[in-house]
Backbone bond lengths (Angstrom), bond angles and torsions (degrees), N, CA, C in turn:
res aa  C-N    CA-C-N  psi(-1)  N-CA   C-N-CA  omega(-1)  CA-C   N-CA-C  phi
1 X - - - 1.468 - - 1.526 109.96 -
2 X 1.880 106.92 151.81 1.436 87.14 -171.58 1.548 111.94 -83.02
3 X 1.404 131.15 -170.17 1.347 124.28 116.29 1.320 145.25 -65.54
4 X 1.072 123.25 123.21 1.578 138.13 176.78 1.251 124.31 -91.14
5 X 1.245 105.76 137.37 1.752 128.81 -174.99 1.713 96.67 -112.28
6 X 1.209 116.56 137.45 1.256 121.66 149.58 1.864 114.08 -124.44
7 X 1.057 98.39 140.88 1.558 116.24 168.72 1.096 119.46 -135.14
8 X 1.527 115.67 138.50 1.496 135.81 -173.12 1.816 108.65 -137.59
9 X 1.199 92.00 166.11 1.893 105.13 167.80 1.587 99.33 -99.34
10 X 1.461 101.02 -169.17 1.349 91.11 -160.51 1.624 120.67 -78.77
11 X 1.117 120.41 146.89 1.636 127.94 -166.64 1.712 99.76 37.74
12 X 1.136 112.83 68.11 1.137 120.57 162.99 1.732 128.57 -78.95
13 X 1.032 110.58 -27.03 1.692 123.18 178.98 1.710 99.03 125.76
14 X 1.449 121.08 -7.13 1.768 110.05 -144.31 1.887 104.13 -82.35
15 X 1.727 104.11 -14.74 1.339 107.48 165.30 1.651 118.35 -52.20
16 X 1.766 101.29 -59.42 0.855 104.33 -146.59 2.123 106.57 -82.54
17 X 1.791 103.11 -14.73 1.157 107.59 154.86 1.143 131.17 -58.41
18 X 1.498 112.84 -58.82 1.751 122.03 168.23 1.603 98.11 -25.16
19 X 1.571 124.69 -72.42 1.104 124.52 -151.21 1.924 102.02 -58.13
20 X 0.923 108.57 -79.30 1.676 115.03 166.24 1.186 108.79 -13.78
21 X 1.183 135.74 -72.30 1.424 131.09 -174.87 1.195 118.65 -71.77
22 X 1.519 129.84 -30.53 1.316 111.90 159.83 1.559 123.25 -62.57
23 X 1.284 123.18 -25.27 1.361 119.49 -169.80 2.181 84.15 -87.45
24 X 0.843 100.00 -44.47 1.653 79.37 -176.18 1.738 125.68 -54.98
25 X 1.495 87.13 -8.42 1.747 98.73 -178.48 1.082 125.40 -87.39
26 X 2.257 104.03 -36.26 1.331 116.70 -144.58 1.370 114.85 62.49
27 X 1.266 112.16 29.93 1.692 111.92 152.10 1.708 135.38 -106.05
28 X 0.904 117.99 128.87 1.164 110.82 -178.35 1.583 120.68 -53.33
29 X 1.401 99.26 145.29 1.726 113.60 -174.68 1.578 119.42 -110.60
30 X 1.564 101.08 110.88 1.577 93.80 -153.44 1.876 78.73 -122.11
31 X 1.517 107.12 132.25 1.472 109.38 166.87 1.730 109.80 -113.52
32 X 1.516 98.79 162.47 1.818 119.67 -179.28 1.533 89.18 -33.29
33 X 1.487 123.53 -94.61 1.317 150.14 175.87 1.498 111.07 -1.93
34 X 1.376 106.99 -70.48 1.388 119.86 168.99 2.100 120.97 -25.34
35 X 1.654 87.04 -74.73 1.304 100.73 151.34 1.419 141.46 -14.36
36 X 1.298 89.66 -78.25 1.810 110.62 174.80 1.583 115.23 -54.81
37 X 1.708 99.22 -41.79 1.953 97.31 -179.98 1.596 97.11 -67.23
38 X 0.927 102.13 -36.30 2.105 83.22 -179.51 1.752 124.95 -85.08
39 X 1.135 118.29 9.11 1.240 150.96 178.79 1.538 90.61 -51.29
40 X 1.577 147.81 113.92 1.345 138.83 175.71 1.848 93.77 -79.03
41 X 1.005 117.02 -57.32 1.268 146.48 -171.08 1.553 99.72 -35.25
42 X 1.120 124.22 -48.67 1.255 126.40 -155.37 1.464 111.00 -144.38
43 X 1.255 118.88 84.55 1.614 113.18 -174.46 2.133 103.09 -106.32
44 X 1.319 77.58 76.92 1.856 83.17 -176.12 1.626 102.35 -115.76
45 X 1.706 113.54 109.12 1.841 86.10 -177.91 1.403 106.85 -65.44
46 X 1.301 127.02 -47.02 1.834 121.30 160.23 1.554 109.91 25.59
47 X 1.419 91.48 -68.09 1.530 116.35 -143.57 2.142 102.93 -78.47
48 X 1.314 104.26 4.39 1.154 123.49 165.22 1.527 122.03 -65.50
49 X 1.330 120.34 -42.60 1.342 110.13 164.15 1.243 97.99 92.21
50 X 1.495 146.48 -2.01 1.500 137.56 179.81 1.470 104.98 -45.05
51 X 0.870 125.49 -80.93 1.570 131.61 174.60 1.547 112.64 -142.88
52 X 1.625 126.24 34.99 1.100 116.17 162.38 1.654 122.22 -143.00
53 X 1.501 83.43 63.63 2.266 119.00 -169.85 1.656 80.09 -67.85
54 X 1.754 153.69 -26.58 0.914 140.17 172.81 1.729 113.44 -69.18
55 X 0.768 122.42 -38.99 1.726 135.25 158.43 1.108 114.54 -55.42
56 X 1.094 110.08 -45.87 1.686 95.73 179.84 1.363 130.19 -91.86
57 X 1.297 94.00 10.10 1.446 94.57 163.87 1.783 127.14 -89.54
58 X 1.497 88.80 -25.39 1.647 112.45 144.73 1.134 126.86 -8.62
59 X 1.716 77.91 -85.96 1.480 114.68 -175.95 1.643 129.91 -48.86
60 X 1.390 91.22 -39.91 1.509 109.77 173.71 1.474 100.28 -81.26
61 X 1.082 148.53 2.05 1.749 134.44 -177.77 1.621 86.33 -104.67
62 X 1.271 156.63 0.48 1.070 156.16 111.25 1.073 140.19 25.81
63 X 1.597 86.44 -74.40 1.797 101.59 -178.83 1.765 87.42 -114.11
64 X 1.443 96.60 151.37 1.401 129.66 152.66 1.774 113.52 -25.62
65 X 0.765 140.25 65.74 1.243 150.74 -158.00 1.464 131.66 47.96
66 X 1.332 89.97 80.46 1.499 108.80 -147.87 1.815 106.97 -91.54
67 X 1.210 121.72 -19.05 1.242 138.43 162.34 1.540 86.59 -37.71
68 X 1.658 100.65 -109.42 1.290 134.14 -174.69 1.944 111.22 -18.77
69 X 1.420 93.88 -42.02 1.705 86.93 -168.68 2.145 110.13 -84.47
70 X 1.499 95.06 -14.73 1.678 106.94 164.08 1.163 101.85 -34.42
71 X 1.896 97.25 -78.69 0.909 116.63 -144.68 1.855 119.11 -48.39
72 X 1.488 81.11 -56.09 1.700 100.51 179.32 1.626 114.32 -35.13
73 X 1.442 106.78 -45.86 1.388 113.49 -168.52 1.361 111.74 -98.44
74 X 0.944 128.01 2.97 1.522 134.70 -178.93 2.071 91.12 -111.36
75 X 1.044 134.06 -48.20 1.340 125.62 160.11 1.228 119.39 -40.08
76 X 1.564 121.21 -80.00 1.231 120.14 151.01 1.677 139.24 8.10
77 X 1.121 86.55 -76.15 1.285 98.00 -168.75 1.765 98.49 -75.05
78 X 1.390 131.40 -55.00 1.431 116.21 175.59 1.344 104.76 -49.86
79 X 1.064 137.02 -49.79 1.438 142.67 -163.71 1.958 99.25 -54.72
80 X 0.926 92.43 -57.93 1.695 95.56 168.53 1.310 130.49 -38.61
81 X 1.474 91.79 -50.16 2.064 104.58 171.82 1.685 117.80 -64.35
82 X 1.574 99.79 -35.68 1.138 126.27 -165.86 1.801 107.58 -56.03
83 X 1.359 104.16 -43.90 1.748 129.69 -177.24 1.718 106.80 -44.53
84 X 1.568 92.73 -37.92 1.965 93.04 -172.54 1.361 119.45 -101.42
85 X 1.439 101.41 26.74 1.722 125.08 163.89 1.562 97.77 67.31
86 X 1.447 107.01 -149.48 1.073 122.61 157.74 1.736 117.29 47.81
87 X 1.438 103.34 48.99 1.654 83.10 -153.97 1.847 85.56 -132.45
88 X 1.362 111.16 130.80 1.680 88.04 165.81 1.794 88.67 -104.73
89 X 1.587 113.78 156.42 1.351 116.22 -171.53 1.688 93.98 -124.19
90 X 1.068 105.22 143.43 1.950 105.35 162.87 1.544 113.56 -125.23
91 X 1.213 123.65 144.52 1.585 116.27 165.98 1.224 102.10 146.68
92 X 1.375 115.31 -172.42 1.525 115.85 -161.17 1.548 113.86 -96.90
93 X 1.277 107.54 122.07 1.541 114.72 173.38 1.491 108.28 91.42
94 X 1.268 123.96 -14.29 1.663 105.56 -177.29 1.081 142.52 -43.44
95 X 1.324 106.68 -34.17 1.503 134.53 -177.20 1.888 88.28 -55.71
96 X 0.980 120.82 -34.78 1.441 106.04 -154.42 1.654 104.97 -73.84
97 X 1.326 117.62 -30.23 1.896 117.93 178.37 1.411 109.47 -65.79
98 X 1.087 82.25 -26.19 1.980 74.72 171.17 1.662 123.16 -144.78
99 X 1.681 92.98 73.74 1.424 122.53 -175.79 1.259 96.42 -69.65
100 X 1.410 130.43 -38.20 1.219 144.61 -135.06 2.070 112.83 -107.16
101 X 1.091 86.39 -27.67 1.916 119.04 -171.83 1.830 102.99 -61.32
102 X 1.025 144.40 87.12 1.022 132.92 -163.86 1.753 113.90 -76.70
103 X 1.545 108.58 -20.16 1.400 89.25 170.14 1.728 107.75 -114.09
104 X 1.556 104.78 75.97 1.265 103.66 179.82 1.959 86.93 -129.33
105 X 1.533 135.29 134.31 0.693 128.93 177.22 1.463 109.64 -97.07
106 X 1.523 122.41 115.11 1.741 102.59 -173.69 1.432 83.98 -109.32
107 X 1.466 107.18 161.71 1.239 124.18 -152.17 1.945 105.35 -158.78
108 X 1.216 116.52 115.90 1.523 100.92 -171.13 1.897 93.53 -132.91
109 X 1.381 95.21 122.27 1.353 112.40 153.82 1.324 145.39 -67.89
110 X 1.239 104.40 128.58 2.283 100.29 -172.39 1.493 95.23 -136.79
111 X 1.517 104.16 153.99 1.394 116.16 171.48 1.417 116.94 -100.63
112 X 1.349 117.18 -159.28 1.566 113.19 170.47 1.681 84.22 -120.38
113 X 1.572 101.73 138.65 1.406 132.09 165.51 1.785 103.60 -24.34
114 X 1.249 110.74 -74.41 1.457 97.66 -164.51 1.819 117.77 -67.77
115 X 1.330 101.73 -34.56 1.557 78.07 -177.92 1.648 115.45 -92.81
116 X 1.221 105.54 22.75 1.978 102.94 167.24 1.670 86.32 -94.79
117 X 1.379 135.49 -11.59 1.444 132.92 -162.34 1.882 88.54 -84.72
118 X 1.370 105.45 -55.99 1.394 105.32 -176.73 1.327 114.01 -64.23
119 X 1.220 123.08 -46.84 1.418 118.52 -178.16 1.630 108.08 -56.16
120 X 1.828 125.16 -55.79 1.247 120.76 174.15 1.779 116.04 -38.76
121 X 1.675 104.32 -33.64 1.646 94.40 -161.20 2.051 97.89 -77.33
122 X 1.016 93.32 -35.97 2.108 87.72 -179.15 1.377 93.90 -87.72
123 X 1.166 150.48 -6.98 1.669 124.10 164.85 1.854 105.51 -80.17
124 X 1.237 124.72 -39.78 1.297 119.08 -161.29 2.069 103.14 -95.98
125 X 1.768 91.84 -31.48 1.435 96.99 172.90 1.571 102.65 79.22
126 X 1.190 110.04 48.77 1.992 133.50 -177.67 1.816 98.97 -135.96
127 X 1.486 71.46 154.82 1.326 91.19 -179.08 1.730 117.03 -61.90
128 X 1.230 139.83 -178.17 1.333 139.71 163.52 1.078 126.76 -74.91
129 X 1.751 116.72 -30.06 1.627 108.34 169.05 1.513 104.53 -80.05
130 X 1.747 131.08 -22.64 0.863 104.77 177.83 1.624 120.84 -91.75
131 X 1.342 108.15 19.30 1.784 119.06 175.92 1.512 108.61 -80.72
132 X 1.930 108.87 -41.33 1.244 98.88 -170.96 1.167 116.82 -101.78
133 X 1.527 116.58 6.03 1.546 124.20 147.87 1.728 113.44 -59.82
134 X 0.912 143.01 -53.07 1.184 158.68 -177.55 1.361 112.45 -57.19
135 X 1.804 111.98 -58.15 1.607 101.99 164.75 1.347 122.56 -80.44
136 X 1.217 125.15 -11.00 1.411 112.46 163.26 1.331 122.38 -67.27
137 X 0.961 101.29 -43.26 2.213 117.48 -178.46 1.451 80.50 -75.55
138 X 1.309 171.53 -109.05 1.567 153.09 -138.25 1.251 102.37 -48.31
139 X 1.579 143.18 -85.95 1.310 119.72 -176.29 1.701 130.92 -32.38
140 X 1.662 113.34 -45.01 0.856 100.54 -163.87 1.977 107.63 -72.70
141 X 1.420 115.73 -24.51 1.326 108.63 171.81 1.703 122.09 -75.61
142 X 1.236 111.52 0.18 1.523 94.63 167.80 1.685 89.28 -121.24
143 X 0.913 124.92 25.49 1.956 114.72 130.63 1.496 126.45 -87.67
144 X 1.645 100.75 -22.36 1.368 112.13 160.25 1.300 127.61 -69.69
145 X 1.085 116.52 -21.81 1.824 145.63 -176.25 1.607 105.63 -82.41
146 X 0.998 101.23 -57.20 1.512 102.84 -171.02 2.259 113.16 -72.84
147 X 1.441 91.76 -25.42 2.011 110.93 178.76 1.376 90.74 -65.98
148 X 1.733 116.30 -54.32 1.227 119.91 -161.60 1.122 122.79 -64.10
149 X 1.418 131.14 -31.28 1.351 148.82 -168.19 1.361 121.34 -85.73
150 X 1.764 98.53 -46.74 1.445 106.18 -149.63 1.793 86.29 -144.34
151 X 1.490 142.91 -5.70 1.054 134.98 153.65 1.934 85.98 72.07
152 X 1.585 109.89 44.44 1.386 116.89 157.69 1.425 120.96 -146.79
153 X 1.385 104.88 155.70 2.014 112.01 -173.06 1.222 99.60 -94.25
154 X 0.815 123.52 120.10 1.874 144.48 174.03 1.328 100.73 -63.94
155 X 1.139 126.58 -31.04 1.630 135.75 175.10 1.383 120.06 -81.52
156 X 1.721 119.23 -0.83 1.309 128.46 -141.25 1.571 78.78 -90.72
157 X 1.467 137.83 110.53 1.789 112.89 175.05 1.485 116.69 -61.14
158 X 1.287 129.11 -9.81 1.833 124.27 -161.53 1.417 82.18 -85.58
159 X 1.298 148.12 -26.37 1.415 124.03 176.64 1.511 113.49 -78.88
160 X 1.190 107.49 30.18 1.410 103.32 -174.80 1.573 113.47 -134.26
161 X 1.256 128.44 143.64 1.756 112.10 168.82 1.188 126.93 -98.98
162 X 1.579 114.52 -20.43 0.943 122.59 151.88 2.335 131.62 -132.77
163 X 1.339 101.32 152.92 1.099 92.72 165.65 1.204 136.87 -149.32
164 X 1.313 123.46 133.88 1.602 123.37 -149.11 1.731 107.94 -121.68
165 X 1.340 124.17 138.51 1.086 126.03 -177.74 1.608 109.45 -114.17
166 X 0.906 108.30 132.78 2.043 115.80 -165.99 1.323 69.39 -100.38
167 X 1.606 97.38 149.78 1.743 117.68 154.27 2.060 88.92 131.51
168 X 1.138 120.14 -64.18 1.399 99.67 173.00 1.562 95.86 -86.29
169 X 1.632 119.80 -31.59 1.276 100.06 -172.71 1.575 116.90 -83.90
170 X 1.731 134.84 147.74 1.233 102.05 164.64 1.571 134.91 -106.76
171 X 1.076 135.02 145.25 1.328 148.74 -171.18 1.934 107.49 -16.45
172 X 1.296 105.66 -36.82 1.475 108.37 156.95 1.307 131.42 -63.84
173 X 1.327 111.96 -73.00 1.465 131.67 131.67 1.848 102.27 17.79
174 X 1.356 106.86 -78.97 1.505 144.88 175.34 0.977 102.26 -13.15
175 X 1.567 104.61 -76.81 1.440 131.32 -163.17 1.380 126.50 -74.50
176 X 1.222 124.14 -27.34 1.459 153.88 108.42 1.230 117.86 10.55
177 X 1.304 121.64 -64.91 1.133 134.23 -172.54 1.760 121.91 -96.91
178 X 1.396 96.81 -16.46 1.294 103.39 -175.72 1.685 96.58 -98.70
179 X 1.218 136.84 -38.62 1.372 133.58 176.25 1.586 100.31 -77.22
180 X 1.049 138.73 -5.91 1.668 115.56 151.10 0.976 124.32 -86.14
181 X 1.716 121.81 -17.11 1.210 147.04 164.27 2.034 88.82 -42.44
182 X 0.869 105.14 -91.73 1.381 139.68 -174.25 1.592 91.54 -18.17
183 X 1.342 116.81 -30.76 2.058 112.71 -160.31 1.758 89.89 -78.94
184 X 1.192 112.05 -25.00 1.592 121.22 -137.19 1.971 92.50 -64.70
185 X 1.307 124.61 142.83 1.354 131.01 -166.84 1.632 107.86 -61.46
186 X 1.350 103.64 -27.12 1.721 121.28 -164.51 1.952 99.48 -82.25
187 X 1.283 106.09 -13.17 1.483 97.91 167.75 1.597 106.56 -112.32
188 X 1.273 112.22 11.14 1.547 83.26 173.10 1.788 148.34 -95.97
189 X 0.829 157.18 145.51 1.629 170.74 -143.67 1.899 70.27 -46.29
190 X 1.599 115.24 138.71 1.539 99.81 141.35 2.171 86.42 -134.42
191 X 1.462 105.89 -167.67 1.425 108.81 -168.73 2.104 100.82 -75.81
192 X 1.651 117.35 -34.43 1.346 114.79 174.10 1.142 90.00 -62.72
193 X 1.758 142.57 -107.03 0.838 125.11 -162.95 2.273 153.42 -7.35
194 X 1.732 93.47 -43.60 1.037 111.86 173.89 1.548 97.19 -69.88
195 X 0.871 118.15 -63.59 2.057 134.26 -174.93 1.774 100.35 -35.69
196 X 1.931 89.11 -39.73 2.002 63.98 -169.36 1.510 109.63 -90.38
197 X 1.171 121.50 -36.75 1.090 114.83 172.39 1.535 143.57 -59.37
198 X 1.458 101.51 -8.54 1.715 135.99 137.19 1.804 115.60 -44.12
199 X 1.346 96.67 -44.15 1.650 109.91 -169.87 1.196 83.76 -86.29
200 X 1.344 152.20 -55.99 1.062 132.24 176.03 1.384 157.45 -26.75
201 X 1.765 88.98 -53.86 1.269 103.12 -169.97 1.790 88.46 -93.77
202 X 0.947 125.01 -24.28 1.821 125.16 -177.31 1.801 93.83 -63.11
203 X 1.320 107.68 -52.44 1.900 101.19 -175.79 1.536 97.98 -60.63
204 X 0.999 147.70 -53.65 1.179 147.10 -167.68 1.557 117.81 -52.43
205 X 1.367 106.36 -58.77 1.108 130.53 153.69 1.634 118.85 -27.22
206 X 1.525 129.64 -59.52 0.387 119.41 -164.70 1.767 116.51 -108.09
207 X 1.427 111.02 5.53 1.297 142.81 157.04 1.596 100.33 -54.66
208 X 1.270 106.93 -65.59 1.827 117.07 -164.54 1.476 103.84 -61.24
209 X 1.467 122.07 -53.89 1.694 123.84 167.57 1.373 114.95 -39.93
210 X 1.640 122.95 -20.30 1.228 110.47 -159.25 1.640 90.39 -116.25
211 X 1.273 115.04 38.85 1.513 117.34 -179.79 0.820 117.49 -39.47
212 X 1.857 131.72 -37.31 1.601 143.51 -148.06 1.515 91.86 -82.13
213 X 1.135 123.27 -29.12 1.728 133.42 -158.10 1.753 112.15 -127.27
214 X 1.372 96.63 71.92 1.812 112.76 -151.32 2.008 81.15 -77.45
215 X 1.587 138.35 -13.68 1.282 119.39 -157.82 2.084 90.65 -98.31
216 X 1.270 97.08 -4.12 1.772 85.70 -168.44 1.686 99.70 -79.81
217 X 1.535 103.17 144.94 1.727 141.35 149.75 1.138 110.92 -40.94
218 X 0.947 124.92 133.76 1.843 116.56 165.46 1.659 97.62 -155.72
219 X 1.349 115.23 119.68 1.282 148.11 137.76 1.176 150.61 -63.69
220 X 1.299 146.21 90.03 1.132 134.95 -174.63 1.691 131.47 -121.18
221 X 1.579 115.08 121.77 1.322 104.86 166.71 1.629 118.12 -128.74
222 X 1.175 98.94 129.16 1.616 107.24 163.32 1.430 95.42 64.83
223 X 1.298 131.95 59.83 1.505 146.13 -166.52 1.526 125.81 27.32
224 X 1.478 105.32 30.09 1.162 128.59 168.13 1.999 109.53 -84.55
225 X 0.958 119.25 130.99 1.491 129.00 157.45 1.146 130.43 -112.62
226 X 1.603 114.46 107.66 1.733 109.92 153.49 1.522 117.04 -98.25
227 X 1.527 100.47 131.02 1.601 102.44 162.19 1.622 128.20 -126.88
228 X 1.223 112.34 139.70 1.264 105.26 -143.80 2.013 79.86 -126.52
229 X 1.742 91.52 154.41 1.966 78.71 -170.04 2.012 84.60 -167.24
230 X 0.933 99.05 179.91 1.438 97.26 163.25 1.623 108.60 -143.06
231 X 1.470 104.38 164.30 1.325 120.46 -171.04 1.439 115.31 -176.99
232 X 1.473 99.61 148.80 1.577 92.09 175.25 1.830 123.34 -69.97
233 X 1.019 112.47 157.60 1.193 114.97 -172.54 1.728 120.71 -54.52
234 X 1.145 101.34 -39.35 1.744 119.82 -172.12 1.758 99.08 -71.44
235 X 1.766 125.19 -15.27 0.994 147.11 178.21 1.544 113.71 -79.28
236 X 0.837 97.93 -30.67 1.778 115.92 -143.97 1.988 92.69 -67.96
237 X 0.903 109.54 -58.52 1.787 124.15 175.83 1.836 109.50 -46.69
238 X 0.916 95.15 -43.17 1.982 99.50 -176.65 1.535 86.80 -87.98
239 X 1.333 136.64 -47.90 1.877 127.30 -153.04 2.042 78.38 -56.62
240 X 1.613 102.51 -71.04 1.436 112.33 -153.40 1.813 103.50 -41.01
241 X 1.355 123.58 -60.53 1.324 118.72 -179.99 1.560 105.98 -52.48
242 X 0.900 133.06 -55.14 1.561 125.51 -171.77 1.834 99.26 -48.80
243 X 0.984 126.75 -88.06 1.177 132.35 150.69 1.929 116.74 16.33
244 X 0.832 88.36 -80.80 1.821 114.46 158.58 1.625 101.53 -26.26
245 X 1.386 91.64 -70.68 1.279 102.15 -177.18 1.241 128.78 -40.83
246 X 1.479 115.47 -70.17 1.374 145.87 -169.38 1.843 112.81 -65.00
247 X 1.754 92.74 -33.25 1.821 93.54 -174.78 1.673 98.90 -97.53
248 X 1.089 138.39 4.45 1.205 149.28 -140.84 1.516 105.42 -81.79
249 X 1.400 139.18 -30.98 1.119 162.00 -175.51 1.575 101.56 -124.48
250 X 0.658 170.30 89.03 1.569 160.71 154.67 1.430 91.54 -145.48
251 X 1.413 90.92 131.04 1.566 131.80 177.68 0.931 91.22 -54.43
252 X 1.700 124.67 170.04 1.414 145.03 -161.96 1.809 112.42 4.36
253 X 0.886 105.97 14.10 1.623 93.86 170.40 1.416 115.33 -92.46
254 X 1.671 131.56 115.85 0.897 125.14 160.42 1.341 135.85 -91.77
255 X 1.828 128.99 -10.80 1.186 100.91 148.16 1.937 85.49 -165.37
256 X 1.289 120.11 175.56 1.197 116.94 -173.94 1.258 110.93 -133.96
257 X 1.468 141.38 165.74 0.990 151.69 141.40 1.647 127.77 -104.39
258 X 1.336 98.98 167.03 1.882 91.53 -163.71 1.463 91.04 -133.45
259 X 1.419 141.26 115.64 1.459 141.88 145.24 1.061 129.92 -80.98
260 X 1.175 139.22 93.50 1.466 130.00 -170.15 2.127 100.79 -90.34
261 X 1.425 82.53 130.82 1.516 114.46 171.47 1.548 112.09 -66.14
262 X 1.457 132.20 158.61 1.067 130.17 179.03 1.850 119.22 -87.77
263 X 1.011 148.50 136.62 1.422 135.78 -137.17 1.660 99.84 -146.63
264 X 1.539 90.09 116.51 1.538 103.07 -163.37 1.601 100.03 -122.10
């Protein structure tokens, strides 16, 4: 069976689908959020994204290349969960680490305009112009979120395999459709597939260890590592031992290489 991604805009239903369909699977239900609180790297609630993706971009000018080192470790770490199959995932942008994963089913949920308008006005208890002020300014910042990060439209449908609209359909309905989705031959585990997404989560992996050195490449096949980085030369002797150091024990790595770039 594959793994599944769901993506939604804001309060879209895709929580409360994720959850449904994993229990209809017996798969585990792992969300963005979830993630992030166990994040060692980064203990910012900010960095949650509820409705303040304008803050956190803040937040991230912060640290010393704080974009880049998110990313790494917030990849990572789904990519990790990702390894023990069986996983439906929800949250923003996932689908994008494993664009490439052929038995990963991503799947993004949308409503119809007026009744996320009604639902916003009795959850927040606001008026209607100020409901569809509110969901417009939330969608449009986690399309801003996703350009910013990853230089992708969350709205773009080709990153998607499937897409379902709640409102004639219902949230059961949903789930229904997305776990037969799931039988279909074109999502399933094959040995290329498993291999790359192995290479994946090992480059990632070993991207995030190398936190101190947020500009290095990292590649991986078949528990092979190249990393490629630049530095000055008089550098080059302390980068490689540190290095040494840090990958020295790491699971599935069987052996690495180091290229140093020319440094201008």
């Amino acid at each position: 069976m594959p793994i599944i991604t769901i993506s939604r805009g804001s309060y879209y239903h895709g929580k409360s689908i994720a959850h449904k369909l994993a229990k209809k699977l017996g798969y585990t239900c792992l969300s963005r959020d979830k993630i992030i609180e166990n994040l060692e790297e980064f203990h910012l609630p900010e960095i949650k994204l509820l409705r303040g993706i304008n803050d956190a971009f803040s937040v991230l000018d912060r640290f010393p290349h704080g974009k880049t080192r998110f990313i790494t470790t917030i990849k990572s770490a789904i990519l990790q969960q990702f390894l023990s199959d069986n996983v439906v995932y929800h949250g923003l942008v996932g689908h994008h680490f494993v664009r490439n994963i052929s038995h990963v089913l991503k799947v993004r949920i949308i409503a119809d305009t007026e009744s996320r308008v009604s639902d916003e006005m009795a959850r927040e208890n606001i008026s209607e112009e100020k409901a569809r002020y509110i969901l417009k300014k939330d969608d449009e910042e986690r399309r801003k979120w996703g350009m910013f990060l990853h230089g992708i439209d969350i709205m773009d449908p080709e990153t998607y395999n499937l897409i379902l609209r709640i409102g004639h359909l219902s949230e059961d309905e949903a789930v229904d459709i997305i776990a037969n989705a799931a039988t279909l031959p074109a999502f399933q585990e094959t040995a290329e597939s498993k291999s790359t997404l192995v290479d994946s989560a090992l480059a990632a992996l070993v991207s995030r260890e190398l936190f101190d050195f947020p500009s290095s490449v990292v590649a991986a096949e078949k528990g092979k590592v190249k990393i490629s980085l630049k530095a000055p030369e008089s550098q080059q002797p302390v980068i490689r031992d540190r290095i040494d150091q840090i990958l020295s024990n790491l699971e599935g790595l069987e052996e690495f290489t180091i290229q140093f770039e020319p440094y201008f």
